[in-house]
C-alpha positions in Angstrom: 94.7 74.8 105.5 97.9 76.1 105.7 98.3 76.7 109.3 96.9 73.4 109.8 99.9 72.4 108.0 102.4 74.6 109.4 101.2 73.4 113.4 100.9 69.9 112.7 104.4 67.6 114.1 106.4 66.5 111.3 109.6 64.3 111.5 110.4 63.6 114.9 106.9 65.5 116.4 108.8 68.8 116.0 106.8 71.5 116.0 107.4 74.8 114.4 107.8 77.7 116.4 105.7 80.7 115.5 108.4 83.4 116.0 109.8 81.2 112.8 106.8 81.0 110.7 106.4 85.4 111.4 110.4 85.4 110.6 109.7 83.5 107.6 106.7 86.2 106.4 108.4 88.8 106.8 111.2 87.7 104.9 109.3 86.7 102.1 107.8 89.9 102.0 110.8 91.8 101.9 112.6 89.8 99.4 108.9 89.8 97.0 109.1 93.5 97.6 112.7 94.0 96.5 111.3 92.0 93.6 108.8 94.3 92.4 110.2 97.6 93.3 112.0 98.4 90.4 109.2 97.7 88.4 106.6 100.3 90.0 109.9 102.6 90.3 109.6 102.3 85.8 106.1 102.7 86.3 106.3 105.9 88.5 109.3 107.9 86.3 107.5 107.0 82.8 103.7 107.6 84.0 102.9 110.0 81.1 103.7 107.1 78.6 101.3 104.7 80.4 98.8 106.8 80.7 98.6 108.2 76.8 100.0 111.7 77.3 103.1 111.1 75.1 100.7 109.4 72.6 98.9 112.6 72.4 102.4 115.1 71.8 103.3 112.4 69.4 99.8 113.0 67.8 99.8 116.7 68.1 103.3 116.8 66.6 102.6 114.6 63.1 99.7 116.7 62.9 101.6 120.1 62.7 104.3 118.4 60.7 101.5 117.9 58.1 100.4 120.9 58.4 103.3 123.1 57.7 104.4 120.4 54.7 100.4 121.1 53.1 101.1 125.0 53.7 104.6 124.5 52.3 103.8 123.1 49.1 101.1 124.9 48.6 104.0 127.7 48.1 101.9 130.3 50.7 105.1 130.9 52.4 107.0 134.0 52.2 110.5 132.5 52.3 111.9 130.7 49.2 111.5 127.0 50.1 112.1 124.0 48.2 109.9 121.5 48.9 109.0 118.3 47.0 106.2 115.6 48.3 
């Protein structure tokens, strides 16, 4: 439909050249693409927290946290620590 569009006359039965409608393209896609680039750039340098791995240290950290608080006030330490909670 649209190149139907794009050869049909308009105006004054001028036709549109096709070295213009490729020009046009390939500007469009250069300017989409400057568009979007930054975006998959964010994507790219911060992968690990798309994808759940910084979920997991997060995770893996509160869980040893917990653990050495439950060990800690459970007094089986051998330093003198004063711990309340």
């Amino acid at each position: 439909m649209a190149d139907d569009f794009l050869n049909k006359p308009f105006g004054m039965n001028i036709k549109v050249p096709v070295k213009t409608i490729k020009q046009i393209e390939k500007t469009a896609q250069q300017h989409t693409g400057n568009i979007f680039e930054p975006l998959f750039n964010f994507i790219n340098e911060n992968q690990d927290v798309f994808t759940g791995s910084v979920a997991n240290q997060i995770e893996q950290f509160n869980i040893m946290s917990f653990n050495i608080g439950s060990e800690l006030r459970k007094g089986k330490t051998n330093g003198n620590f004063d711990v309340k909670g």
